[in-house]
N, C-alpha and C positions, 0 to 999 in steps of 0.2 A: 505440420499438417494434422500430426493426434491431438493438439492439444487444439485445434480449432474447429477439430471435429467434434471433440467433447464440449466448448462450448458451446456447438449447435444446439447439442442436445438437451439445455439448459432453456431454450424456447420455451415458454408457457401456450397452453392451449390461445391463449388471446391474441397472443403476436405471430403464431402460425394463422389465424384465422384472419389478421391485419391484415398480413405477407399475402395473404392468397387473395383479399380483394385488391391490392394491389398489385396484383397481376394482372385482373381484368383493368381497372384503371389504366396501367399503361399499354394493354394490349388495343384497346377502341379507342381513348381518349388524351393521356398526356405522352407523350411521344408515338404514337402508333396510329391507328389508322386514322382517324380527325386530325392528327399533326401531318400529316401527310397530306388528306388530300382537299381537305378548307380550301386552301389559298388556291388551289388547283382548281375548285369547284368554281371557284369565286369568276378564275378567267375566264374558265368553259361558259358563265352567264355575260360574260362582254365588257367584266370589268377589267382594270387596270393594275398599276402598283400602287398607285396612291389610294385608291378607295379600298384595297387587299391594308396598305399600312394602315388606314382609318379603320378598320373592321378588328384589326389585331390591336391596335392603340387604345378603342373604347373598352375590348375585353378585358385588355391589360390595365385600364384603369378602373375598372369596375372590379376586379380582381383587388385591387390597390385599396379601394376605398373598404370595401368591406374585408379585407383581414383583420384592421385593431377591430371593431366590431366582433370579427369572429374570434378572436383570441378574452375577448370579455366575456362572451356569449360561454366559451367552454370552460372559461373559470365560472362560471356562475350558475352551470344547468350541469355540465361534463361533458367531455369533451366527446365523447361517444356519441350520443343524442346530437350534437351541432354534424359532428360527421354523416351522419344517418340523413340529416335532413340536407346536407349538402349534396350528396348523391343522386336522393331526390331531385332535387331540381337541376344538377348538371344532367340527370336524364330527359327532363322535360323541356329544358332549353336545348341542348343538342339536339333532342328530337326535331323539334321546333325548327330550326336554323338548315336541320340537311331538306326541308318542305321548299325551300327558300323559289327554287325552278315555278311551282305551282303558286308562287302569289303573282299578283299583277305588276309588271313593270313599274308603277307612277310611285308605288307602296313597298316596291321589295328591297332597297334603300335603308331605311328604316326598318323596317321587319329584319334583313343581317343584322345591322350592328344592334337590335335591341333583343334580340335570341342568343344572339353570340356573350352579350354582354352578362344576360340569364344566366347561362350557361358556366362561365366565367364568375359568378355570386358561387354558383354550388362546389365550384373547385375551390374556392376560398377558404368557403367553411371546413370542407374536406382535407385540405394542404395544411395550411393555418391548425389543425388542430388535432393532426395525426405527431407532430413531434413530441405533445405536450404529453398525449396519450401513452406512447410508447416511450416516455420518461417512468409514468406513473407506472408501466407492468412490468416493468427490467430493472436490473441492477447495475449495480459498476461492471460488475467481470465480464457480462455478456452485452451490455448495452452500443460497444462499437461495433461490435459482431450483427447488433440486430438493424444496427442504420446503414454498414455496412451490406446487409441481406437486402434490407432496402433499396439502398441505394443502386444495389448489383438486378434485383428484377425488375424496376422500371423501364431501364434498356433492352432486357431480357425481352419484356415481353414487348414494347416499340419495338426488337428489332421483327420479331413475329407478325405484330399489328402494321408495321410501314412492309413486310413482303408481303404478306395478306393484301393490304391495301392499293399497291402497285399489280396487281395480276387480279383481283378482281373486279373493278372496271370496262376491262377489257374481253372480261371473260362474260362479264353482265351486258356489253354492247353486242358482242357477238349472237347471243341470245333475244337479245331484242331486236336486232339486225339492227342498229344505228349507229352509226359513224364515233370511232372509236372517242373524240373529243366531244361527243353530246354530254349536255350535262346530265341527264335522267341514270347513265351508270354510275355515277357517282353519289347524284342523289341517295338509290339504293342501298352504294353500301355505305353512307355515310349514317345512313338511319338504322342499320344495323348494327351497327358500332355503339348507338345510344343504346340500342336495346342488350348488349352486352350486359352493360351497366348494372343490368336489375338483378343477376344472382349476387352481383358486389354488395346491395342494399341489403339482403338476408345475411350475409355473413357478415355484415355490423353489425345486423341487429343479435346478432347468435354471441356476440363479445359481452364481456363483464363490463361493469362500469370497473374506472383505475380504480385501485384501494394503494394510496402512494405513502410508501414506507418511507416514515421521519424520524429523522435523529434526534437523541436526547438538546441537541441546540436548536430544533426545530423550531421552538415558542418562542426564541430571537430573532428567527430568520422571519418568520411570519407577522415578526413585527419589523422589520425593516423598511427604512425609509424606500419608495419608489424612486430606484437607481435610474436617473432622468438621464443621467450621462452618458452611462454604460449603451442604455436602450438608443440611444440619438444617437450614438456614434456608429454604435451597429449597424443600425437604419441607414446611415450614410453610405457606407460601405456596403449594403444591401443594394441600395440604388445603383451605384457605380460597378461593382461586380458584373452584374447579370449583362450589362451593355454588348461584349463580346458574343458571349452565350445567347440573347437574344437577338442580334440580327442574324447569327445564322439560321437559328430557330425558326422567325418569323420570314426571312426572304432567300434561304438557300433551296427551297424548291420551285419557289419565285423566280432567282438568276437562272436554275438551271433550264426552266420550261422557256420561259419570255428571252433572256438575255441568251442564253448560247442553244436554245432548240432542242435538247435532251429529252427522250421519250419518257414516257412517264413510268416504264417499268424499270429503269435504269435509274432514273431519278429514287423509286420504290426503295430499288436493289442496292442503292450508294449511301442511305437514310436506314434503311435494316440493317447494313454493315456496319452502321456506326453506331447503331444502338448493340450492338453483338459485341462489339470491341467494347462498348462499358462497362459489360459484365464483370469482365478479370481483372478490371482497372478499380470497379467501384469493391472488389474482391479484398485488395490488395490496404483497403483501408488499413483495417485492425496492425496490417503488418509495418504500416509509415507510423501511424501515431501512437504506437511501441513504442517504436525507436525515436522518432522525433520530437512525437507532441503534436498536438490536433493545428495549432499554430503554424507551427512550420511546414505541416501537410499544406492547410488552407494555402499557406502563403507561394508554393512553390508549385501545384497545380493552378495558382490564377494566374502568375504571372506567366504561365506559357499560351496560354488561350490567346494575347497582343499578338506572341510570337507568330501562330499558325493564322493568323487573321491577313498579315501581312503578302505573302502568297497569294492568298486569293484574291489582294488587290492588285498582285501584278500581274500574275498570270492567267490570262483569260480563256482559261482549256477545264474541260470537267475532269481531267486525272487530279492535278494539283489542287481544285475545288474540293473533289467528292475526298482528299485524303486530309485535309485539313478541318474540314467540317468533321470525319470522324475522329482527327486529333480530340477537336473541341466538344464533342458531347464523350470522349473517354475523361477528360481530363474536369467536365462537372460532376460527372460522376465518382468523384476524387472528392471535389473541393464541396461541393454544397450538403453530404453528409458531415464531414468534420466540418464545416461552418455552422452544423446546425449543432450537433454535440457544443462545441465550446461555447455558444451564446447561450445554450441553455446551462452550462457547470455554472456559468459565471454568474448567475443570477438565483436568488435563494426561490424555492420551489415555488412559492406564493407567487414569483414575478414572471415565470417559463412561460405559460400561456402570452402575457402581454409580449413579453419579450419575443416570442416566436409572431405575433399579427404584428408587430408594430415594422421585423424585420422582413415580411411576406409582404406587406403593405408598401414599403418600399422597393421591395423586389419590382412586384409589381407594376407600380410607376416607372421603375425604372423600364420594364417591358413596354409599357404605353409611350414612353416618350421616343424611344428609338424605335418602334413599331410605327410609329407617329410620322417622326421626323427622317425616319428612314426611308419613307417612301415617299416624302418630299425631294430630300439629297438623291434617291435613283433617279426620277424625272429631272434631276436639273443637272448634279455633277456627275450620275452614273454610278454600278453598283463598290467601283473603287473607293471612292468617297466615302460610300458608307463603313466600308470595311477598318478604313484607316478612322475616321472617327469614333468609334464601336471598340477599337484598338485601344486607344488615348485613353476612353471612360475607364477602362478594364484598369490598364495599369496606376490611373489614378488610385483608385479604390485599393490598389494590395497596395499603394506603395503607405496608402493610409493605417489599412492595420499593420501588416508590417511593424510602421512606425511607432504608431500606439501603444501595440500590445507586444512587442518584441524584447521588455522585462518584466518582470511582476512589478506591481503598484497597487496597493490602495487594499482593493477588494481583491485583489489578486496571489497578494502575499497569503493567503488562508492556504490552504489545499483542502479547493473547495468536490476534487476527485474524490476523494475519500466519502463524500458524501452519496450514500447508497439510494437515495429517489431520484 
């Protein structure tokens, strides 16, 4: 514990000021209040699961499309400046999209999924080009430590932003006097959630651009061929990973509301508790890929995600749902920081940017095709179907790196850790 205490204190002013707009980030926008109550909103206006999976699917491919974009973008301006302006318009799209109640019926259609989709552009540039960032301000010693830190207050504050979220609605209809499932309370607080956003926009701009420290073999590595392999294979396994992790994501407050009748502050309370369990879990990074290896980390937190998916296909009660869903966002909070460390070692510093949009981009997609198809397979085979299919992709995916990368090979044999950017 002293010795992880001390390398807290190796933090640079820039990656404290990162860490802290990513707080707001996950407190309003990626697990916290907008992850909670979108899909919620979406029913309260009279939609269903399939136009809720369509609304999730075009974001998630719009997310998709624009990462390699945004991972060129911050190789070529910095990566700071893409973040800045991604914030930006994740503010003006979300704004945008909680208005949704106040457009006309024949247009509101269009108006979701092309706000959502906005929306979805600005966390691209934002997501896509904060690993590359936080390469270039840290070193070896402390750098698990800082995605680690990461990784542990995105949940942190989703678990704040989903209690927040679940209790005031209800607090906002009682105030308006309208029926506690009108859409107008959520409206409200979903546009507050965007308005969060804007102290996050000052304290990017308050950061340094990276100044990323190269080693004396730096003028080889910068000439190195574009690792097309490495990059495509990743991508693969980017796709396939995320499938478990996002159908809970995009339809576990979906099942709970529509398929088993769960009130919406239990549903709040069962979505905060499982971002609250992230915390110690995405904690506990530093202390697996010590002893393991960021490998054997990745490989052993995804393969348990199939595990807890399977339960929630069988058992159609909210205890075994809401404790499985929080297995699966403790256990990303494990695997998609060391997922994102070892694609970045393994790639010489010139390539981390691409390498990081090309693996987002595939995230991504992989979020729009099960956000997609998930809410086809609910209206036809129901939400077991989706669970056990969402299962399949996951373990496809580890059993790929796994296999892959489970000796050194090629580019692997280096010890490319040693390497301090």
């Amino acid at each position: 514990m002293q010795s992880y205490l001390q390398t807290l204190r190796l933090f640079n002013r820039d990656v404290r000021l990162y860490l802290a707009a990513t707080i707001l980030f996950g407190f309003s926008l990626f697990g916290g209040i907008s992850s909670l109550l979108l899909n919620l909103y979406l029913l309260r206006l009279g939609y269903g699961p399939t136009f809720v999976g369509w609304v999730n699917a075009t974001g998630a491919f719009s997310f998709a499309v624009c990462s390699l974009p945004a991972g060129f973008m911050g190789a070529r301006w910095d990566p700071r400046r893409v973040m800045i302006a991604g914030i930006g318009i994740a503010i003006i799209g979300n704004g945008l999209l909680s208005q949704a109640e106040l457009v006309a019926p024949g247009a509101r259609d269009v108006f979701v999924i092309a706000t959502n989709a906005l929306g979805l552009v600005g966390v691209a540039l934002y997501i896509v080009n904060g690993a590359p960032y936080l390469m270039g301000v840290t070193g070896t010693r402390e750098r698990n430590h800082v995605f680690s830190m990461q990784g542990a207050l995105f949940p942190l504050a989703g678990f704040f932003g989903s209690f927040v979220g679940g209790i005031l609605p209800g607090r906002i209809a009682w105030l308006m006097n309208v029926a506690p499932h009108h859409p107008a309370p959520f409206r409200h607080t979903l546009l507050a959630a965007s308005a969060l956003l804007i102290p996050a926009l000052f304290l990017l701009i308050s950061m340094h651009r990276p100044q990323v420290r190269r080693p004396r073999e730096s003028v080889e590595e910068s000439n190195a061929p574009f690792p097309m392999g490495l990059i495509t294979l990743i991508s693969v396994v980017s796709l396939l990973h995320v499938a478990g992790e996002g159908a809970v994501r995009t339809f576990f407050n979906v099942y709970m509301d529509a398929g088993l009748q769960i009130p919406t502050s239990l549903i709040g309370t069962l979505m905060a508790t499982g971002q609250l369990l992230a915390v110690p879990a995405a904690l506990t990074l530093p202390f697996f890929t010590r002893r393991l290896g960021n490998h054997p980390t990745v490989v052993l937190s995804a393969i348990c995600t199939p595990l807890m998916l399977i339960p929630m296909a069988l058992l159609p009660h909210w205890i075994p749902a809401g404790f499985c869903f929080m297995s699966i966002v403790a256990l990303a909070a494990v695997r998609r920081p060391a997922f994102v460390v070892y694609n970045q070692e393994i790639v010489p510093p010139h390539w981390r940017a691409t390498m990081s949009g090309a693996s987002s981009m595939m995230a991504g997609l992989g979020y729009s095709v099960i956000a997609m198809g998930g809410g086809y397979i609910i209206s036809t085979a129901g939400y077991p179907a989706l669970f056990v299919t969402s299962a399949a992709f996951t373990a496809l995916g580890t059993l790929i790196f796994w296999a892959y990368f489970r000796v050194p090979r090629g580019e692997f044999a280096r010890p490319t850790s040693s390497n301090p950017s």
